[in-house]
C-alpha positions in Angstrom: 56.6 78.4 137.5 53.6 78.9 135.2 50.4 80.8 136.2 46.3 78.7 135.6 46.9 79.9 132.5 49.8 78.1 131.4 52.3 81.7 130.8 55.8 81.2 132.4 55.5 84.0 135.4 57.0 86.9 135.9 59.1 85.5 138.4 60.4 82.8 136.1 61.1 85.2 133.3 63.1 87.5 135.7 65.3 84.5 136.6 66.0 82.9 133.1 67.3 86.8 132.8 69.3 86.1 135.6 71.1 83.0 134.4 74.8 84.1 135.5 77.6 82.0 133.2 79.7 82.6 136.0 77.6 81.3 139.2 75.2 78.9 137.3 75.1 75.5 136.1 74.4 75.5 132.7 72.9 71.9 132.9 70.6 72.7 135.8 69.4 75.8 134.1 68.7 74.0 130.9 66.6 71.6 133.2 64.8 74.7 134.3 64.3 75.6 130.7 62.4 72.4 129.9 60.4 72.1 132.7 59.1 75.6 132.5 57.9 75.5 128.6 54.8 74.2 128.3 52.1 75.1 125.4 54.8 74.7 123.0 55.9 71.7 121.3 57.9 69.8 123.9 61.1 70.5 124.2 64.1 67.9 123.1 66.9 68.1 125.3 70.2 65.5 125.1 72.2 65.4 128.1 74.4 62.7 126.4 75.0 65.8 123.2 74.1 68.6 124.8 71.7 69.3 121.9 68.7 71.2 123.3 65.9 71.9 120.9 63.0 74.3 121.8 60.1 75.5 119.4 57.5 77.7 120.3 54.4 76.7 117.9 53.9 80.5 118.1 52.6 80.2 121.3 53.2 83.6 123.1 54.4 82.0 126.3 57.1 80.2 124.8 58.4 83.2 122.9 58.2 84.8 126.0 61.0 82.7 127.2 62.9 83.1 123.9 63.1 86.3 124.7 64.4 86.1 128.2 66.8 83.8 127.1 68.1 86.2 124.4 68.9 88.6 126.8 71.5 86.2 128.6 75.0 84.9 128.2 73.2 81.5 127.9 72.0 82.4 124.5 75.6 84.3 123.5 77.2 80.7 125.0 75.4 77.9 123.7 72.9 79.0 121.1 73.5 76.9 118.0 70.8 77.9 115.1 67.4 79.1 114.8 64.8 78.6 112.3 61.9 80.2 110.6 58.9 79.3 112.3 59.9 78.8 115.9 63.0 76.6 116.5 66.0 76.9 118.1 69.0 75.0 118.7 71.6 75.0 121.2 74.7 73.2 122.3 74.8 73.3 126.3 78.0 71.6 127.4 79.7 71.8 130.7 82.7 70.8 129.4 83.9 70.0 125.8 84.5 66.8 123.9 80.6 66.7 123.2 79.6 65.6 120.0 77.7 68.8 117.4 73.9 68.5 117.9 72.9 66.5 114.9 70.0 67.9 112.9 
């Protein structure tokens, strides 16, 4: 959810910390993710790869979710590069035989 403001809530942040590797699918949760990130430029998310690309445009709600994310298992699992500036790159795959996010 996001407050009139447009910030992810506190409630949102506390469950992207919650993402479990074990109980969660990492598909669903990447859809959760997207539609949560707004502000931002929008995020690019291949179901077909796997290749999920988020970047903040320093908007402070965004990195507020960056940093969520950073304390899970979904960022140990699936994150694939970052760059200055913003972006990030991951590879969220249920199973494998997906293809390398292209870049």
């Amino acid at each position: 959810m996001i407050d009139s403001n447009g910030y992810p809530t506190e409630e949102t942040l506390q469950k992207i910390e919650a993402f479990d590797i074990l109980k969660d699918d990492p598909i669903t949760f990447t859809e959760y993710i997207c539609e949560n990130w707004v502000n931002g430029y929008p995020p690019s998310w291949n179901k077909e790869t796997g290749c999920l690309q988020l970047s903040t445009g320093g908007w402070s709600g965004c990195e507020s979710i960056i940093q969520s994310l950073k304390k899970t298992m979904f960022w140990s699992i699936y994150w694939y590069k970052s760059k200055r500036g913003g972006h990030y790159w991951f590879e969220v795959k249920r199973i494998k035989g997906f293809p390398e996010c292209q870049t």
